[in-house]
py3Dmol code that shows the C-alpha trace and the ligand (Angstrom):
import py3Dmol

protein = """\
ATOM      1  CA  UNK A   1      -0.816  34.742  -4.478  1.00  0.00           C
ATOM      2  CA  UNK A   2      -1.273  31.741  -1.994  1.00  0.00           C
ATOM      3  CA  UNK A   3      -2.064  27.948  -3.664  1.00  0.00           C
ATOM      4  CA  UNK A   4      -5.411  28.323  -1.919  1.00  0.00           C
ATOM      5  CA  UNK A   5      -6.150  31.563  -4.020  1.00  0.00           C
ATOM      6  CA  UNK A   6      -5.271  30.158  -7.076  1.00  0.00           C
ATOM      7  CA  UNK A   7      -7.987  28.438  -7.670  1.00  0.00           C
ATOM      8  CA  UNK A   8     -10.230  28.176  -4.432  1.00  0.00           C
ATOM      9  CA  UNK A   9     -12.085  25.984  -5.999  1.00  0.00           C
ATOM     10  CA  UNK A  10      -9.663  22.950  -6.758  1.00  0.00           C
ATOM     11  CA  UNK A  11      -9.258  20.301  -4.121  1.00  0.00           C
ATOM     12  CA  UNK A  12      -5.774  20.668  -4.589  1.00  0.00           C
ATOM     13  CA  UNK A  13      -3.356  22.888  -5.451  1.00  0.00           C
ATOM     14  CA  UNK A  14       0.156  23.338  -5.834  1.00  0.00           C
ATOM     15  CA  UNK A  15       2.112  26.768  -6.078  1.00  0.00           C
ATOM     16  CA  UNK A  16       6.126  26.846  -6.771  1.00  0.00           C
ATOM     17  CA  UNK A  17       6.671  23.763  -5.047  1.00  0.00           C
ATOM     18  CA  UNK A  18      10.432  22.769  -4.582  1.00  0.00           C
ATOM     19  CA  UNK A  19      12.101  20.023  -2.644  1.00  0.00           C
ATOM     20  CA  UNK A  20      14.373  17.264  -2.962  1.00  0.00           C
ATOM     21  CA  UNK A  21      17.062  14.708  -1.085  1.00  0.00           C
ATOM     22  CA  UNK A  22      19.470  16.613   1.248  1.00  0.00           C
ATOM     23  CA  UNK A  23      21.665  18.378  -1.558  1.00  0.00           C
ATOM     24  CA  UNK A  24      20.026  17.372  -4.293  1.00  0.00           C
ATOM     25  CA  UNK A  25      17.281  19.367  -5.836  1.00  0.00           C
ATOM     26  CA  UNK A  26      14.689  17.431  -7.574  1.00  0.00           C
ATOM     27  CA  UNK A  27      11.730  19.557  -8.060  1.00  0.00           C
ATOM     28  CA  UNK A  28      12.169  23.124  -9.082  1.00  0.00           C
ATOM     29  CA  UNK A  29       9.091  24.752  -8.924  1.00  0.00           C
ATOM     30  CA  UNK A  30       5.432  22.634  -9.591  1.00  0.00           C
ATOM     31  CA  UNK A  31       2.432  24.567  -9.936  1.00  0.00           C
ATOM     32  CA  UNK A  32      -0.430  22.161 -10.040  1.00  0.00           C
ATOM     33  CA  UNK A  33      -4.055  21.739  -9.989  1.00  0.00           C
ATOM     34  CA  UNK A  34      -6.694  18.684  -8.970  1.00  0.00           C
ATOM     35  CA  UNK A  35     -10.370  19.439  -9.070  1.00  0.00           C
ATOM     36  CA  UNK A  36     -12.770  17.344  -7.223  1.00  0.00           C
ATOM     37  CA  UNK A  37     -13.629  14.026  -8.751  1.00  0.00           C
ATOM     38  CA  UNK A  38     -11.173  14.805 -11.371  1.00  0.00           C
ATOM     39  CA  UNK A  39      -8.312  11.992 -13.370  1.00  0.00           C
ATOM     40  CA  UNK A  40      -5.247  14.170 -13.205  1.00  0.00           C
ATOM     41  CA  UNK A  41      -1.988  12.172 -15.213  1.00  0.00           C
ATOM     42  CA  UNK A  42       1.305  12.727 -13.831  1.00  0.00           C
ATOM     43  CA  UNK A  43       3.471  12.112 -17.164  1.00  0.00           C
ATOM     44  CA  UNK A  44       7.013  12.648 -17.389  1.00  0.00           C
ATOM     45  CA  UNK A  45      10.255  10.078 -17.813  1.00  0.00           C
ATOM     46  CA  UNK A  46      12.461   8.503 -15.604  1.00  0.00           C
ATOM     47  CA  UNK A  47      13.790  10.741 -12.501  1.00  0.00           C
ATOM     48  CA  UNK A  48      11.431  13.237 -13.804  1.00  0.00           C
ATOM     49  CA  UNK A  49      10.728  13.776 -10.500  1.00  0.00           C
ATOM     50  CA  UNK A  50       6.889  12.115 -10.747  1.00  0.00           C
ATOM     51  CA  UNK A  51       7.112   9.908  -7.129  1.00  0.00           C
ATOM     52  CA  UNK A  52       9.049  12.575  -5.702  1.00  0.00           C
ATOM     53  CA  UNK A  53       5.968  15.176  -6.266  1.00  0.00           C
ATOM     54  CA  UNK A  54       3.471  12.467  -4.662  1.00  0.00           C
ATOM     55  CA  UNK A  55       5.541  11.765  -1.653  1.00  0.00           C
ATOM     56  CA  UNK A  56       5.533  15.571  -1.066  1.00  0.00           C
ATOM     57  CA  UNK A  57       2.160  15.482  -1.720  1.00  0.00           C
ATOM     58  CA  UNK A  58       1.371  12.909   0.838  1.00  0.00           C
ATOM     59  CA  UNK A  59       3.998  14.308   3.444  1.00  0.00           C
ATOM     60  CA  UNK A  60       6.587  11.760   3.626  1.00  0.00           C
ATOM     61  CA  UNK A  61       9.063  14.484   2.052  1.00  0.00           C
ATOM     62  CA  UNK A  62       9.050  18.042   3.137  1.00  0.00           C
ATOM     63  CA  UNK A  63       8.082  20.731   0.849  1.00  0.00           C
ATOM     64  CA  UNK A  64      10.976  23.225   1.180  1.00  0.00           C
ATOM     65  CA  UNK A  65       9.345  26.116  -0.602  1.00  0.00           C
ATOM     66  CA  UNK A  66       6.337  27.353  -2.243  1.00  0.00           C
ATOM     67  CA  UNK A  67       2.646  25.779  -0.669  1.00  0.00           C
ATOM     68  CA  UNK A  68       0.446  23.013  -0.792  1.00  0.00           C
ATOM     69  CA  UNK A  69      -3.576  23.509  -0.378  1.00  0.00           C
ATOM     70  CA  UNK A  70      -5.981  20.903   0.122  1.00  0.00           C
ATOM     71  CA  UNK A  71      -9.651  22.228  -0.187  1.00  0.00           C
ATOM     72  CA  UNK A  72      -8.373  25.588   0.449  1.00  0.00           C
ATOM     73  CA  UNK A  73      -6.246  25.229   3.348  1.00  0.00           C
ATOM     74  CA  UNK A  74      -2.513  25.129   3.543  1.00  0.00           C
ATOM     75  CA  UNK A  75      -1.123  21.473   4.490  1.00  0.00           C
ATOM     76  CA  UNK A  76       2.136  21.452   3.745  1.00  0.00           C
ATOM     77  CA  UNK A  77       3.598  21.453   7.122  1.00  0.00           C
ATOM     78  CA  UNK A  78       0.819  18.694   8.059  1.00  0.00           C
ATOM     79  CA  UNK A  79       2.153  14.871   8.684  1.00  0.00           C
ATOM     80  CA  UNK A  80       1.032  12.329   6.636  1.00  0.00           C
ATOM     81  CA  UNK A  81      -1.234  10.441   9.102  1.00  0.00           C
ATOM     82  CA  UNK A  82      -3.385  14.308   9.171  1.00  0.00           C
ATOM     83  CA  UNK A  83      -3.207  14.662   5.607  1.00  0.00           C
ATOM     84  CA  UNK A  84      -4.895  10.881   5.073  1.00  0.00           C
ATOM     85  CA  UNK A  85      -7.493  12.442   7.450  1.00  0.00           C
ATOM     86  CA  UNK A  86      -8.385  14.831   5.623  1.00  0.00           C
ATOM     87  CA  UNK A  87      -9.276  12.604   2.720  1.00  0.00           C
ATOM     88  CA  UNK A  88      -5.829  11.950   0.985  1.00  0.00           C
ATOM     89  CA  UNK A  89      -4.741   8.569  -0.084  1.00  0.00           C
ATOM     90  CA  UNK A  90      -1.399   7.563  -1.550  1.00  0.00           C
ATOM     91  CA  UNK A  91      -0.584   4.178  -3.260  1.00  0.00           C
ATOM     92  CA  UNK A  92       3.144   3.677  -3.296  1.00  0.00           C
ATOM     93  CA  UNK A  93       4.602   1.503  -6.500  1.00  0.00           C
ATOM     94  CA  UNK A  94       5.132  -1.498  -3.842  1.00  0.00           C
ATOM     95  CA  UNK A  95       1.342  -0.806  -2.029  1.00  0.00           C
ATOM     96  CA  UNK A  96       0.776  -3.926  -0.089  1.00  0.00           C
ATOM     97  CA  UNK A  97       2.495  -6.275   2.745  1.00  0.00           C
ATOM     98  CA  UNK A  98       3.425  -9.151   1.670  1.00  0.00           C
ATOM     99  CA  UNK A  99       3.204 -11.311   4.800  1.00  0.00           C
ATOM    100  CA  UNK A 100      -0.109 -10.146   5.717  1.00  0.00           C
ATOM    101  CA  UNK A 101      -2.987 -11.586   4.800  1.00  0.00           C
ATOM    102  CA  UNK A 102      -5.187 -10.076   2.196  1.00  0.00           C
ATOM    103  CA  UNK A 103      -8.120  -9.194   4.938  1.00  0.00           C
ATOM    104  CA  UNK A 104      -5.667  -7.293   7.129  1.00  0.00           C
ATOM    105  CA  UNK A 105      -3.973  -5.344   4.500  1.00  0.00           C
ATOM    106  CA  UNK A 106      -7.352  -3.752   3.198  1.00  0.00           C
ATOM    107  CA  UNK A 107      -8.376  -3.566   7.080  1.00  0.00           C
ATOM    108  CA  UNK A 108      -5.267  -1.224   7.253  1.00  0.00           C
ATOM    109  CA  UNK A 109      -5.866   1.594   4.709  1.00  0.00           C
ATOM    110  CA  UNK A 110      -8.550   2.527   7.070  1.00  0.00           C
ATOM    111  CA  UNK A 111      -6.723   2.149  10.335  1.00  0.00           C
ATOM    112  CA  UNK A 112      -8.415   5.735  11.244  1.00  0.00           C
ATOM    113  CA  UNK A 113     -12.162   4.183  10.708  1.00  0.00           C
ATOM    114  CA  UNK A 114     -14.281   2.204  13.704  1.00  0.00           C
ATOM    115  CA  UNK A 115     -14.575  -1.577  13.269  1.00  0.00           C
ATOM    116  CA  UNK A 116     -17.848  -1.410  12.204  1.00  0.00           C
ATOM    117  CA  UNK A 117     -16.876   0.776   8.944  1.00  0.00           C
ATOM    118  CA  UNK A 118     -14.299  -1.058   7.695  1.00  0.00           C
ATOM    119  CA  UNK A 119     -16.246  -4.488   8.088  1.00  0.00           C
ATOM    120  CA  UNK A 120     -18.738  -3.034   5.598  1.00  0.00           C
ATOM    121  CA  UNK A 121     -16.162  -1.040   3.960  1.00  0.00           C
ATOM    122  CA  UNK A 122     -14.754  -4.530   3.496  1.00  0.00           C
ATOM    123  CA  UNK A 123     -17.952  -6.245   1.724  1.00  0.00           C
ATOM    124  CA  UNK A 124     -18.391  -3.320  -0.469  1.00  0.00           C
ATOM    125  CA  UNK A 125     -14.698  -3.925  -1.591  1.00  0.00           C
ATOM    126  CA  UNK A 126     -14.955  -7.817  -1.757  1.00  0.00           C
ATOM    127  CA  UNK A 127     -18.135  -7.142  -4.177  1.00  0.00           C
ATOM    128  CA  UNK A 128     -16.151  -5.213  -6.676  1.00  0.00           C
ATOM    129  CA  UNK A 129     -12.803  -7.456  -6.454  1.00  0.00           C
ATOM    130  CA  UNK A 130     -14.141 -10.941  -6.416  1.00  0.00           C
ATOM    131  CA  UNK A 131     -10.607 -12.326  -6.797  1.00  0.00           C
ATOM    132  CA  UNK A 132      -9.351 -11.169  -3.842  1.00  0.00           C
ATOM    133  CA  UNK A 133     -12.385 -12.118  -1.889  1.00  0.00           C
ATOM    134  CA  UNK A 134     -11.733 -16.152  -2.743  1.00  0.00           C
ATOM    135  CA  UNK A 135      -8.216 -15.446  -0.945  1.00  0.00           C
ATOM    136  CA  UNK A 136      -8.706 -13.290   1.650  1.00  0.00           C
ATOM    137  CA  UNK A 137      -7.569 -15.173   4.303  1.00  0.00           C
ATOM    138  CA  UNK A 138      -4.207 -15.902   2.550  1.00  0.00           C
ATOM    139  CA  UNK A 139      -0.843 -13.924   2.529  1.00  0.00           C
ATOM    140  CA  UNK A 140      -0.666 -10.984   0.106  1.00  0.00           C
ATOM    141  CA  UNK A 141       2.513 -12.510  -1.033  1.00  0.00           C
ATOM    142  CA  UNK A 142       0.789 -15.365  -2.762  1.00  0.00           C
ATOM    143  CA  UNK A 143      -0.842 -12.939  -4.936  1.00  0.00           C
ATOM    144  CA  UNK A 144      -0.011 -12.714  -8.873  1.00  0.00           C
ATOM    145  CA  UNK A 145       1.443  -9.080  -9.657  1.00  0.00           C
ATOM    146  CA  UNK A 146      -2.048  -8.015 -10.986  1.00  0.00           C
ATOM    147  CA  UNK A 147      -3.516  -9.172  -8.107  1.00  0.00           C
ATOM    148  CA  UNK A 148      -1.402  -7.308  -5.913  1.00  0.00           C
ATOM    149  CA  UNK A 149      -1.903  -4.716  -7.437  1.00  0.00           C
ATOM    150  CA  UNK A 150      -5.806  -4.569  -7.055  1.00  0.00           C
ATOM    151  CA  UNK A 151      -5.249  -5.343  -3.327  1.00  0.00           C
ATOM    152  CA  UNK A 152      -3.088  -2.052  -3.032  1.00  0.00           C
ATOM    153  CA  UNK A 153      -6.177  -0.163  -4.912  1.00  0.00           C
ATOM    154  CA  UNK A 154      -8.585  -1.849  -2.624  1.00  0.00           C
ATOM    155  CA  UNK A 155      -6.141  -0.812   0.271  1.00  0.00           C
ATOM    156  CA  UNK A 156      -6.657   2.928  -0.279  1.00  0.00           C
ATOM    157  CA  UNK A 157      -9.803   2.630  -1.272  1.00  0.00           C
ATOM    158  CA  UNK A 158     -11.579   1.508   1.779  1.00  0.00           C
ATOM    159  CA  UNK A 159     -10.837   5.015   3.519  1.00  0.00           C
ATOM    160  CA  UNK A 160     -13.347   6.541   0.152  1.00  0.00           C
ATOM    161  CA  UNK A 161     -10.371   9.199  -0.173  1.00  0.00           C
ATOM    162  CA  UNK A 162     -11.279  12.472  -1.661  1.00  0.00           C
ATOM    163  CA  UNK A 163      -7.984  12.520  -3.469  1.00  0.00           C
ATOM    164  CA  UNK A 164      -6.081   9.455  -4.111  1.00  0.00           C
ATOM    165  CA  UNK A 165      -2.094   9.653  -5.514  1.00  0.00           C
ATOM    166  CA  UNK A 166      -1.553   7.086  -6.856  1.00  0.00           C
ATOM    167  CA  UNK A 167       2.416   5.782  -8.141  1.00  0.00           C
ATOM    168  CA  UNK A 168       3.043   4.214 -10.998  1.00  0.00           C
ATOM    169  CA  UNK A 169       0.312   1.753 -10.599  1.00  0.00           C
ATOM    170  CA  UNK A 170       1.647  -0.257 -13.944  1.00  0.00           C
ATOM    171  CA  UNK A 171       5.041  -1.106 -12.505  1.00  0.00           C
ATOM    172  CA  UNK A 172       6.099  -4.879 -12.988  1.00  0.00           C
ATOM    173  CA  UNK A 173       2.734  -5.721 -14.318  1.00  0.00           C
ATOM    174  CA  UNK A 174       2.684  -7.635 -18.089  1.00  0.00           C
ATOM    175  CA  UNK A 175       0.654  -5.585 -20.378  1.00  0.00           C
ATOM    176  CA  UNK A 176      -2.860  -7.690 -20.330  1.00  0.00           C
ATOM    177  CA  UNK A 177      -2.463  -7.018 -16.303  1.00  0.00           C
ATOM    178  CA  UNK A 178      -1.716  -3.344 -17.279  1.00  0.00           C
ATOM    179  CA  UNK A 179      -5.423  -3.314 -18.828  1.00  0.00           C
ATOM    180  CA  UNK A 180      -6.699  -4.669 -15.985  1.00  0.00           C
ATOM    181  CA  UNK A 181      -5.902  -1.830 -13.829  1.00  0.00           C
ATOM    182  CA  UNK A 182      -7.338   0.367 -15.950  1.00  0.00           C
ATOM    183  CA  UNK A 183     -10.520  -1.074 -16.155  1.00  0.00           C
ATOM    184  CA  UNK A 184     -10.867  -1.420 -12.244  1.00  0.00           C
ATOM    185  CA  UNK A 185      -9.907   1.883 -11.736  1.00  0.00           C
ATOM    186  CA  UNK A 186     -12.468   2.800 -13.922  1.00  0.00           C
ATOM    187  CA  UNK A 187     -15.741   1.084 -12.626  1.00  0.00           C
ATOM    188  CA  UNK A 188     -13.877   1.181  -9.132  1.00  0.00           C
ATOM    189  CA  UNK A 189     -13.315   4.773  -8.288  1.00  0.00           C
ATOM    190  CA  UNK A 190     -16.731   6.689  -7.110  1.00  0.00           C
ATOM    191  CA  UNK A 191     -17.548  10.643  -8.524  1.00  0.00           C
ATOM    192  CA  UNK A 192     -15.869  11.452  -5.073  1.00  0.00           C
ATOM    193  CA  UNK A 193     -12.554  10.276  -5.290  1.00  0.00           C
ATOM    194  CA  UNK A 194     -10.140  12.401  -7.535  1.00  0.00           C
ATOM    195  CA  UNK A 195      -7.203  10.636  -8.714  1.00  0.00           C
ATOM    196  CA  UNK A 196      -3.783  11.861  -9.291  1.00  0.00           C
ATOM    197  CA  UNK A 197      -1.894   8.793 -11.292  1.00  0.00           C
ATOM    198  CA  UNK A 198       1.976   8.941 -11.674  1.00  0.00           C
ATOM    199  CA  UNK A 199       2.561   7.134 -14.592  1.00  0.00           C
ATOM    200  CA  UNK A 200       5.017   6.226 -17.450  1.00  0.00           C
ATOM    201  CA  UNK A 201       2.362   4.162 -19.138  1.00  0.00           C
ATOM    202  CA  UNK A 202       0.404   6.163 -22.046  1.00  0.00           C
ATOM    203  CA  UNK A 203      -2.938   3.938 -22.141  1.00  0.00           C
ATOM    204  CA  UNK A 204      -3.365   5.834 -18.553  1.00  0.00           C
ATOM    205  CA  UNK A 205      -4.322   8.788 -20.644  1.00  0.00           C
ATOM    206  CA  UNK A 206      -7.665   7.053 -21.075  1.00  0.00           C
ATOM    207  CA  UNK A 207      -8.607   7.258 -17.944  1.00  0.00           C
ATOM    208  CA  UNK A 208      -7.836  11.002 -17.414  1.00  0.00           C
ATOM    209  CA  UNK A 209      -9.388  14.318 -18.003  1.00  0.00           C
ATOM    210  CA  UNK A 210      -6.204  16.404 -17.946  1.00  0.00           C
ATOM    211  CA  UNK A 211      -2.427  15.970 -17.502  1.00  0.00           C
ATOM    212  CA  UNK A 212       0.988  17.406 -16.668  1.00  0.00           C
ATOM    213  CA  UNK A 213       4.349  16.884 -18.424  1.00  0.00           C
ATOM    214  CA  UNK A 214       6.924  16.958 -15.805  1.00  0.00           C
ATOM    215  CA  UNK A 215      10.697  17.493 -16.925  1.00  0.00           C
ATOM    216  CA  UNK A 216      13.290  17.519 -14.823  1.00  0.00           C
ATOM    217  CA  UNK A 217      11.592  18.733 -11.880  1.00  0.00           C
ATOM    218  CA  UNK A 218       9.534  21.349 -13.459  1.00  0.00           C
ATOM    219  CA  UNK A 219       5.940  21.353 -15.643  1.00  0.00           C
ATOM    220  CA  UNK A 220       6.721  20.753 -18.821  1.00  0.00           C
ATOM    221  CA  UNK A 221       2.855  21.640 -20.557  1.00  0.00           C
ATOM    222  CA  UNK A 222      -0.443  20.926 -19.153  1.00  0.00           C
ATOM    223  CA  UNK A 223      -3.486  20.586 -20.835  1.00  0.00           C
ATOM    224  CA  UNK A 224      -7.059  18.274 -21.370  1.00  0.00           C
ATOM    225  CA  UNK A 225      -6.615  14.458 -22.393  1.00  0.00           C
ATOM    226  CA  UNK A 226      -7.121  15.176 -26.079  1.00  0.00           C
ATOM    227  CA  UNK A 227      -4.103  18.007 -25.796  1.00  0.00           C
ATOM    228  CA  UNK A 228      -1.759  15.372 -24.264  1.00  0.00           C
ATOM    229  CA  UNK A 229      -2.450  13.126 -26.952  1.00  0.00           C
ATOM    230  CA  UNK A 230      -1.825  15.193 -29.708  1.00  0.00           C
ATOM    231  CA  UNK A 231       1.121  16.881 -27.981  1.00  0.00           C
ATOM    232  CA  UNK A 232       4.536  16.685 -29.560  1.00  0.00           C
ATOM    233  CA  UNK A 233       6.240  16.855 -26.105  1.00  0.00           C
ATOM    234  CA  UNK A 234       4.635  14.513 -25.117  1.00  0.00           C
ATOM    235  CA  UNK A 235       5.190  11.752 -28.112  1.00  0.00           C
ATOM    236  CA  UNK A 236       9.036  12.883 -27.325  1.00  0.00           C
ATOM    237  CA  UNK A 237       9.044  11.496 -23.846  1.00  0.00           C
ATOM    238  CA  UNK A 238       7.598   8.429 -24.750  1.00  0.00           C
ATOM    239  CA  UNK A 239       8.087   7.316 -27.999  1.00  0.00           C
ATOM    240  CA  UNK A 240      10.625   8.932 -28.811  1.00  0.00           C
ATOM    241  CA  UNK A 241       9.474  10.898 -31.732  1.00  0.00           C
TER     242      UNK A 241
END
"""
ligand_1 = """\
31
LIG
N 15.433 8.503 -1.747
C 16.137 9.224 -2.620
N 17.340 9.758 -2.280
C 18.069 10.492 -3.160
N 17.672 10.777 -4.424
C 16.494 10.279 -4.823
C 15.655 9.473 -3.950
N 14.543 9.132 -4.631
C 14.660 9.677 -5.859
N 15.820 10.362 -5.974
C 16.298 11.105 -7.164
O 15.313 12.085 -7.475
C 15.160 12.241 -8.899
C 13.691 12.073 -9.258
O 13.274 10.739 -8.954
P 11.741 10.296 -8.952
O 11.701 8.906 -8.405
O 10.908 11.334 -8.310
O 11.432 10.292 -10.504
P 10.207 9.663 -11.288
O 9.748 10.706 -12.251
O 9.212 9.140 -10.334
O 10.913 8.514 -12.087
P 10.542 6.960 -12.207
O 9.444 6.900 -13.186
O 11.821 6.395 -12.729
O 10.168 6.472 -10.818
C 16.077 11.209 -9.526
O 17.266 11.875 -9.904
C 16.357 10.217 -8.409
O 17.629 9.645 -8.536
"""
view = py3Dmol.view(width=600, height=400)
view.addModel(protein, "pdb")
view.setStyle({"model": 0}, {"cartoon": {"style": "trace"}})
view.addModel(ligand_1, "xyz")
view.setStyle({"model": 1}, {"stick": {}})
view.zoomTo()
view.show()
């Protein structure tokens, strides 16, 4: 069966995908599901094989076997810039430019849209992330951690991605930033932008509807937020229990 008849009605979907870094093998086989609009967690621990799953996902690794579907069509052999306009977004765990200003790095997650777009694209954004719009003129690389990363969210954002992957989005932030994230991704993300979150960082599971245990390269157990949380496996990987 193809990813696309899995489940012809997910956004995305993932069947027996396997890649990796020249000799190495990281993922072994990752059958996968978004729906539209959904929270999807990515849990798992270190070199799980998490980030290596997104940048497949986004095409900046090739998939070596198995498929990838995006609303029912294959795009695995699609490069990234095609994928993004489709309605993919991917924030990376480093997400912004540093020597740019703040303006020109949100003006660049929607380098495919006409000026006029991403000037009100641009308001819209400012509205909901007040902080940034006092700076916007100024480098990214003045930014506090926290602030950065809301400018990488804002980034991706403008381009109102059907699916956005996002990595990791709590790395190097202190925990009161960490809740701060969560929050704007929570009154920031519209009913049309699914989210597929990479994360280490348990008070994600919040935010999501269902979730994946990856282990070394494979799907550990999948199930609905509540499952997760309850989920021995799952207190294993990250507390140790
Ligand atoms: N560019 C690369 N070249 C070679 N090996 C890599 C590269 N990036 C990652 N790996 C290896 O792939 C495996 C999976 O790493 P990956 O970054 O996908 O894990 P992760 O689950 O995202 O972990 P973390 O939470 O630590 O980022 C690890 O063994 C890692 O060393």
């Amino acid at each position: 069966m193809s990813a696309a008849e899995m489940n012809a009605a997910a956004l995305l979907s993932l069947r027996d995908v396997q890649t990796g870094y020249g000799a190495l093998q990281v993922l072994w086989g990752v059958d996968l599901e978004v729906m539209s609009g959904e929270t999807v967690l990515l849990l798992g621990a270190n070199s799980a094989g998490k980030s290596t799953l997104l940048r497949t996902l986004i095409g900046l690794l090739p998939c070596w076997r198995g498929e990838i579907a995006f609303e029912g069509e294959r795009i695995d052999r699609l490069a990234p810039d095609q994928r993004i306009r489709r309605g993919m977004a991917y924030m990376s765990e480093l997400g912004v430019f540093p020597t740019l200003s703040i303006d020109e790095n949100i003006a660049l997650g929607g380098y495919f849209l006409s000026d006029a777009q991403i000037r009100k694209r641009k308001e819209q954004l400012f509205a909901l992330f007040p902080d940034l719009a006092a700076k916007r003129r100024d480098a990214a690389g003045t930014l506090s951690g926290g602030q950065r990363k809301m400018l990488g969210i804002a980034k991706v954002l403008i381009s109102e991605p059907k699916l956005l992957l996002m990595d990791e989005p709590s790395s190097g932030l202190a925990p009161v930033f960490v809740k701060q994230v969560i929050e704007v991704l929570k009154t920031s993300i519209g009913a049309g932008t699914a989210l597929l979150i990479a994360e280490q960082n348990v008070a994600f599971l919040e935010l999501a509807d269902r979730g994946y245990l990856i282990d070394h390269g494979k799907v550990r157990l999948s199930g609905t937020r509540a499952e997760l949380e309850a989920s021995d496996a799952v207190r294993e990987t990250y507390f140790g229990l």
